[in-house]
N, C-alpha and C positions, 0 to 999 in steps of 0.2 A: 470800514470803508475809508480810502484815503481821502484827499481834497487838497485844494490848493485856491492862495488868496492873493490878493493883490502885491504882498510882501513878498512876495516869490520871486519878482522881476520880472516874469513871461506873461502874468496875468496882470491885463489893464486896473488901474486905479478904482475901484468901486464894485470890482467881480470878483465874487467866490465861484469856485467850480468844489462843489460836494461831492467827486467822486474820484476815485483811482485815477490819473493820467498815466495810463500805459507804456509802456515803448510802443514806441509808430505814434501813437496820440498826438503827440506834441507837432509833430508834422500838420496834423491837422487845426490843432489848438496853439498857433502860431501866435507872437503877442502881435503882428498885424493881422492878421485874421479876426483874434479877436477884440482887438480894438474900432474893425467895423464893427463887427457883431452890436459890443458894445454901445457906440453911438447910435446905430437906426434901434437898438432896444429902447435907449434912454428918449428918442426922441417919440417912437409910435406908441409902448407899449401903452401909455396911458387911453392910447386911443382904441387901441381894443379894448380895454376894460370897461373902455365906455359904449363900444359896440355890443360888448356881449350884455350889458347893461340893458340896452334899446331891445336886444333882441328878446329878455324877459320881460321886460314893458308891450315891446309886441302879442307873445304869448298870452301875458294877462287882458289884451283885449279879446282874440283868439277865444279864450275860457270863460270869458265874459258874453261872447255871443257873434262877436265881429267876423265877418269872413273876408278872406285875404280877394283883392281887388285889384287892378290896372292901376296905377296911382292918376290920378288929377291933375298934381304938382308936374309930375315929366312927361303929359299929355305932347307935347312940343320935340319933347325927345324922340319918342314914337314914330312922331307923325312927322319929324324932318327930313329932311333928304341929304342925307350924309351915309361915305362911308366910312371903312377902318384903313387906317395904311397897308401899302402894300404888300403880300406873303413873302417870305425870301426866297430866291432860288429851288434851296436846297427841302422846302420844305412846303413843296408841292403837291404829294403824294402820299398819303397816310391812310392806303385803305385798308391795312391793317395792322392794330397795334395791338402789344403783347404787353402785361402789366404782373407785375410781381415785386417782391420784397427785395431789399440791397443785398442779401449775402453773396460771399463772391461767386458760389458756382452759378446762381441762378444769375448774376450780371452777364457774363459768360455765354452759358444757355440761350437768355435771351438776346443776345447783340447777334448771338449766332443764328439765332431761329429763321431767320426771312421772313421776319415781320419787317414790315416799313419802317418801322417808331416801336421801341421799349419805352414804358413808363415806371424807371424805378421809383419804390414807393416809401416814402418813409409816414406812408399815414394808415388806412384800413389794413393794408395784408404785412404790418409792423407793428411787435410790439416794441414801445418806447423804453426799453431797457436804455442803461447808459450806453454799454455795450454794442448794441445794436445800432443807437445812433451814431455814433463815432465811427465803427467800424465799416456801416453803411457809407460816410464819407469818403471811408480810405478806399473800398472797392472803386466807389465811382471818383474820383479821383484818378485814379489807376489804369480805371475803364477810361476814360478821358484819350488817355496818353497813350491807349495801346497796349499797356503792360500788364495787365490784372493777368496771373494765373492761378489754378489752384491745383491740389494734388489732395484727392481724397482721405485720409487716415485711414479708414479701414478696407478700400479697397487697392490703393494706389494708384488711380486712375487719376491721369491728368487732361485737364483742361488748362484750354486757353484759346487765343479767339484768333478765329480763320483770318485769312487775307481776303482781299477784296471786301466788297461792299456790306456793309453791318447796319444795323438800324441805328436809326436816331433817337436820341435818348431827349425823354421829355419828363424833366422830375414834378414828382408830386412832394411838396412841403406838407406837415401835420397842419389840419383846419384850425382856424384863430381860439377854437375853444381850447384847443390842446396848450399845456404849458411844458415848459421845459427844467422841471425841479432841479436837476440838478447844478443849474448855471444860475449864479446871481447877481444881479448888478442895480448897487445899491437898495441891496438888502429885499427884489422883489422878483422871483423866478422871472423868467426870459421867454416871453410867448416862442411855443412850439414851432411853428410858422418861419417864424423871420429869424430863429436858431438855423432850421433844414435852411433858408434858401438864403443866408447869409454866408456859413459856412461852402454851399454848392460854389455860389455865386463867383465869391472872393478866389477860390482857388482854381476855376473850369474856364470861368467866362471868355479871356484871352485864347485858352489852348483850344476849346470849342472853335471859334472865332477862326482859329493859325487852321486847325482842322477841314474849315469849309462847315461849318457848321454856326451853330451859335445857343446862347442862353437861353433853353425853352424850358415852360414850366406850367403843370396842371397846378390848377386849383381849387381844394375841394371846401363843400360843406356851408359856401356863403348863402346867407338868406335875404341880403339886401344892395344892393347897386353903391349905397355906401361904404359897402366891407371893400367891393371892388375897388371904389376911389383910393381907397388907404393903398392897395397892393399899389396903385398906379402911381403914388408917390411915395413911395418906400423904391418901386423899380428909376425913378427921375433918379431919388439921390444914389442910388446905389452902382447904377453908371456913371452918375455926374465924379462919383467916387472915386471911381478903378480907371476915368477917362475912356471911355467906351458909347461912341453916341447914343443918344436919345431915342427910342423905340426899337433897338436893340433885341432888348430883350421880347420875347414872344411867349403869350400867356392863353390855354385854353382852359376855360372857367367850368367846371361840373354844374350841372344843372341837377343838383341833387335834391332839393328843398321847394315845399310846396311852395314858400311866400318866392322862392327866385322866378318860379315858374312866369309870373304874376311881372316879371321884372327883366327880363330877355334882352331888348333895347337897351336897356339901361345898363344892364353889364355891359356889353358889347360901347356902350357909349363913354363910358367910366374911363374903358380901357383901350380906349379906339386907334391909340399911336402903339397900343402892345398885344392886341388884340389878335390870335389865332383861330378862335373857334369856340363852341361851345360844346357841349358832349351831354350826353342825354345819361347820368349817373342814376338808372330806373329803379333799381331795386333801393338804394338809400331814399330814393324820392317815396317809395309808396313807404314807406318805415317815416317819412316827413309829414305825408299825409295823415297818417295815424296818432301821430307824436301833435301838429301841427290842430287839427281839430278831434282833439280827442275828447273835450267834452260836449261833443254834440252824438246824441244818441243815435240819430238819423244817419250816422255815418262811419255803420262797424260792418270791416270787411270780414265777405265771407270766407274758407277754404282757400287758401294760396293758389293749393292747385288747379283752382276755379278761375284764376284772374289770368290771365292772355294779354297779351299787346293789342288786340283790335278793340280793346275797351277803350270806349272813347275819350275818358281823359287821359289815359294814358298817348292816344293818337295825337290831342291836341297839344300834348307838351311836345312832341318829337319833331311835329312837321312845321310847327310855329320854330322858330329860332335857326374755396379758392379753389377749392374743387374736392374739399373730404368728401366722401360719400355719394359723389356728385353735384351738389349743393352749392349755392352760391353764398358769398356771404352778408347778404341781405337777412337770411335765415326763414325769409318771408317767401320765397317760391322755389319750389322742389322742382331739384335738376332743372333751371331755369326755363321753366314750363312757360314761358314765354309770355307773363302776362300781357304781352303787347296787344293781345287782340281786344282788352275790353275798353270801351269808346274810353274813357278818362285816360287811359295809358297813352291811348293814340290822340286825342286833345294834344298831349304834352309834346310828343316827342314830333307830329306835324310841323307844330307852331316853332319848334328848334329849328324843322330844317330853312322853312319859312322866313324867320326869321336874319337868323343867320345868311342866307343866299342875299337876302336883299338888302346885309350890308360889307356883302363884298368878303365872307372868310366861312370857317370849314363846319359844317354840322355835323359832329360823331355822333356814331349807332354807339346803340349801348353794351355793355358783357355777357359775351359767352362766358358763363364761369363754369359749366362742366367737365369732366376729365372724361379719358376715353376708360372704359368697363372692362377690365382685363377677363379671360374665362368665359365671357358671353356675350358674342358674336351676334347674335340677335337683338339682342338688349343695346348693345355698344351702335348696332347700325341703327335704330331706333333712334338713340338720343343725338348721334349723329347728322341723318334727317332732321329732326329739330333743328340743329345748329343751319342745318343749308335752309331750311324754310325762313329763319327767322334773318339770318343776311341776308337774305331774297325780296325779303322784305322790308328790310333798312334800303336795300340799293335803288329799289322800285320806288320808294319813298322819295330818296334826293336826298340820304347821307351821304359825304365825301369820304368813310372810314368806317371801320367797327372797332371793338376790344374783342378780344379772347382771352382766356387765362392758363390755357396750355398747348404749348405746341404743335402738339398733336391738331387742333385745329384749324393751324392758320393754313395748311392746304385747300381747305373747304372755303374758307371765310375769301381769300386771295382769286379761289375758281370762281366764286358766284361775283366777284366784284370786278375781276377781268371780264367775264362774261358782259355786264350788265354797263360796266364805265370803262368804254376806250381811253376816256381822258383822265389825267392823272384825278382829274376832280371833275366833280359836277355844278361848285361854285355857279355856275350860268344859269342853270334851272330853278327858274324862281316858282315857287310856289302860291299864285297869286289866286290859286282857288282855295287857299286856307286864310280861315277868319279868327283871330285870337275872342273865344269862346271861354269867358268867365265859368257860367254856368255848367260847362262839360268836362271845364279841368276839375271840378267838385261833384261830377257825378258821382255815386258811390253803387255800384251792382247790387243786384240781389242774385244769391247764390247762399250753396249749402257750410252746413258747419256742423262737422263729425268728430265724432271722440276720436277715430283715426289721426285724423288731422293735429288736434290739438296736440296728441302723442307726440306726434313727430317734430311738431314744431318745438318742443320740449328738449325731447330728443338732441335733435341740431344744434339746440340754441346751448345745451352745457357741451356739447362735440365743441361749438367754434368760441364759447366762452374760455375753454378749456386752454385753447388755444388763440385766444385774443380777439376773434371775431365774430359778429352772432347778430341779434337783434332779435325783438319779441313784440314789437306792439301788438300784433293781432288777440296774442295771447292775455296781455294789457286790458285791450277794450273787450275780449270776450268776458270777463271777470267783470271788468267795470260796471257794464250790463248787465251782466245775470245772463248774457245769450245762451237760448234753448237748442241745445244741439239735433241734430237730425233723430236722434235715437231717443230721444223726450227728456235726455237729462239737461239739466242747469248748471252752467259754471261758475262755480263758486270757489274762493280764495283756496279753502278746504281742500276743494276736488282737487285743484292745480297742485299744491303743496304735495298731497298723496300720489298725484302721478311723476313729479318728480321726483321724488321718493323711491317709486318703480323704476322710475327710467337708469336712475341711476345702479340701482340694484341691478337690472339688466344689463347695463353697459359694463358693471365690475363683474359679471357674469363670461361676457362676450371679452371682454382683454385681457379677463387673469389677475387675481391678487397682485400681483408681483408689477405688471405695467400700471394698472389701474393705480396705484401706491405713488409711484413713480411720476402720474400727470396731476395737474390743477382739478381732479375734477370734483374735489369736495367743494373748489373755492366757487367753481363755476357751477356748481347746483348751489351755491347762496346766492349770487348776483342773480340766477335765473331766478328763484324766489321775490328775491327783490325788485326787480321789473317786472315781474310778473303780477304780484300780489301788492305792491306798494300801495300810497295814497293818490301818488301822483306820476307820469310816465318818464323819467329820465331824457334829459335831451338826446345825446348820445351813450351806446352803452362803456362807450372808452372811459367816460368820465368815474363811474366806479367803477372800471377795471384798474386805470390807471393808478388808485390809490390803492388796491390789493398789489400792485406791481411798487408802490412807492417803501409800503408798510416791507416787504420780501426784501429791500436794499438794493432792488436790479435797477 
């Protein structure tokens, strides 16, 4: 693998880059480019290390007994009467947004789709290859200006992006846990985070801006109002930098993680001059949930399939504030069977919109992540109805938006949200009959737990390991417990290890020696092992994916 150091001339004083700098790269990897890079690394990274620090301090009181609470200290935050700066223009309207990885056809694709908002992603539906992250710039870069095209290899089919009106692109940077190994500066990789939205930032922000547009950016995977403070001053210097006023840039925060839930105000208040919105990121949140109190025995979910959105903590998080198989990839609910109806789902995702309205910016619904069922017409209109019941249900709520994760959806998602929102938004509708309810964002159901189930959660979990996305806690704390499934058996480390042992057998069955050879999937039946069977539950599962992806040289 090549590299290049400081002695090179292009590379600032103190950064190594440990990997091949391509033709085109350099374009990206500019010595001013990365001499911001550079500086807001030197200046914050210390402060993530110290966040992620807090956040295992937080967990060991978590394991200790503690349960996540309203804080005390920004009781005043709360309960003030302030809002967030004003929305811009151009970014009024986001009732439906399309979310996928940076390669270029699917940049493309998505600008083209007639969604409102794409959200290129360089975090969950990206793996962090060098590769991937670089090239991922040069697309959106390109995409920026106008000019991204592609032409297929093997079929010759070209794309490239319509005239008139495109969506607005809203990047998502890698969460603060992610690091970026390959970049180093003074001798200490370069948080993942502020790699994505330095390199965006530096090269878009003006042509965004000349565009009629401007600097918007998702952000995922924070668990504390503190992690938001950092973004909010990493965005001060990073305009103060390029000369670009102050509040500028616009940031909607994922409400992914139990302790955020717990924290709504507080984000929003953190980032109140940058502040877009908040987004109800559901399926990583019940995977936060599991991860979050996982040593409390009182609180092992049942059957995926069993959990709905009208569960109540799921309701209280919403109203307060990628498609293999059909599957989303959470890995935790099949063909996005909607947890939303069990009271905890609905706790959450209330208390979003609630929130949110009453301080003045946008409360996203959460992902459609299924695909349409090629062959069967029945099945395909089936899981379709799902998709229009569960927008039905976001809009009736007093969401201003949804996600979906394939095209094929946003004519449904777009109908039910014309229907339902003449206005570009619903901002207005405050939701003053939802009460931020401790007790219901921690309900936990009772409901069944079948050898089927586990199967499949197996199943999924080496499909999207395989391919860099997945998740297992269920499968975690059924072990951890000894939970007695429906049929009288006991899950035990044993059991689990033997079914993926099958599953896998099965799956090299179903793709053939010769692709089976060809994908990850020996490496993703050991990480499924190891989440599944460990001692202890993995924060994210990227964190050991990412060092099977470091050990490989990608």
């Amino acid at each position: 693998m090549g590299g290049a150091s400081s002695s090179e001339g292009a590379i600032p004083k103190g950064m190594e880059i440990l990997a091949e700098i391509k033709p085109g790269y350099e374009e990206i990897l500019s010595k001013d480019a990365l001499d911001f890079l550079a500086k807001l690394s030197r200046k914050y990274s210390g402060r993530v290390t110290q966040l992620l620090e807090r956040r295992r301090e937080q967990q060991a009181r978590f394991d200790a007994g503690e349960k996540p609470v309203f804080l005390p200290e920004t009781k005043k935050v709360r309960e003030g009467d302030w809002k967030v700066a004003p929305l811009p223009a151009d970014f009024q309207d986001r009732r439906v947004e399309i979310t996928g990885p940076t390669d270029r056809k699917m940049v493309i694709n998505a600008l083209n789709s007639g969604a409102n908002v794409y959200m290129p992603d360089f975090e969950d539906s990206n793996c962090p290859t060098w590769d991937n992250m670089v090239q991922g710039q040069i697309n959106l870069r390109d995409a920026v200006r106008g000019t991204v095209s592609y032409e297929d290899p093997n079929t010759g089919k070209k794309y490239a992006l319509k005239e008139g009106k495109r969506a607005i692109m809203v990047c998502r940077p890698r969460g603060w846990h992610l690091w970026e190994h390959h970049v180093l500066v003074d001798g200490q990789a370069v948080p993942g985070a502020i790699f994505d939205f330095a390199l965006y930032f530096f090269h878009n922000a003006k042509q965004l801006l000349a565009n009629g547009n401007g600097p918007y950016f998702y952000l995922p995977k924070m668990q504390s109002h503190l992690e938001c403070r950092l973004w909010n001053e990493i965005f001060v210097d990073a305009q103060k930098a390029l000369g670009i006023p102050n509040g500028t840039i616009k940031a909607t925060c994922l409400i992914e993680t139990l302790p955020a839930a717990f924290e709504m105000d507080e984000f929003i208040y953190e980032l109140r001059d940058h502040m877009a919105g908040l987004n109800c990121g559901r399926w990583d949140y019940m995977f936060s949930f599991i991860k979050t109190m996982r040593n409390d025995p009182n609180r092992v979910m049942p059957d995926r399939s069993f959990l709905t959105m009208e569960m109540p903590f799921m309701r209280a998080y919403t109203q307060v504030g990628r498609g293999l198989l059909g599957y989303c990839c959470c890995c935790y609910c099949v063909q996005c069977a909607f947890v939303m109806e069990m009271p905890f789902m609905r706790a959450y995702t209330q208390l979003v919109v609630k929130t949110c309205h009453k301080r003045g910016c946008f409360a996203m619904g959460g992902m459609s992540a299924v695909i349409p069922i090629k062959g069967d017409e029945a099945a395909n209109n089936a899981v379709m109805e799902k998709v229009r019941a569960d927008k039905l249900r976001e809009v009736k709520d007093g969401h201003d938006g949804t996600w979906v994760a394939h095209p094929a959806l946003i004519p449904i998602a777009k109908e039910v949200f014309d229907e339902h929102m003449k206005t570009p938004n619903q901002i207005d509708r405050q939701r003053d009959d939802v009460q931020p309810d401790a007790e219901a964002l921690l309900l936990v159901p009772e409901g069944p737990k079948t050898e089927a189930t586990l199967r499949n959660n197996i199943n999924v979990c080496i499909l999207y390991m395989a391919a860099w996305i997945g998740g297992t806690g269920c499968v975690w704390q059924w072990v951890r417990y000894g939970a007695k499934l429906d049929c009288g058996k006991t899950v035990t480390a044993e059991m689990v290890r033997q079914v993926i042992e099958e599953e896998v057998e099965a799956l090299q069955k179903q793709l053939g020696t010769e692709k089976f050879a060809a994908g990850e999937y020996l490496d993703a039946a050991f990480l499924t092992k190891l989440m599944c069977c460990g001692r202890e539950l993995h924060d994210f599962l990227t964190l050991p994916a990412q060092d099977i992806i470091i050990a490989m040289g990608k």
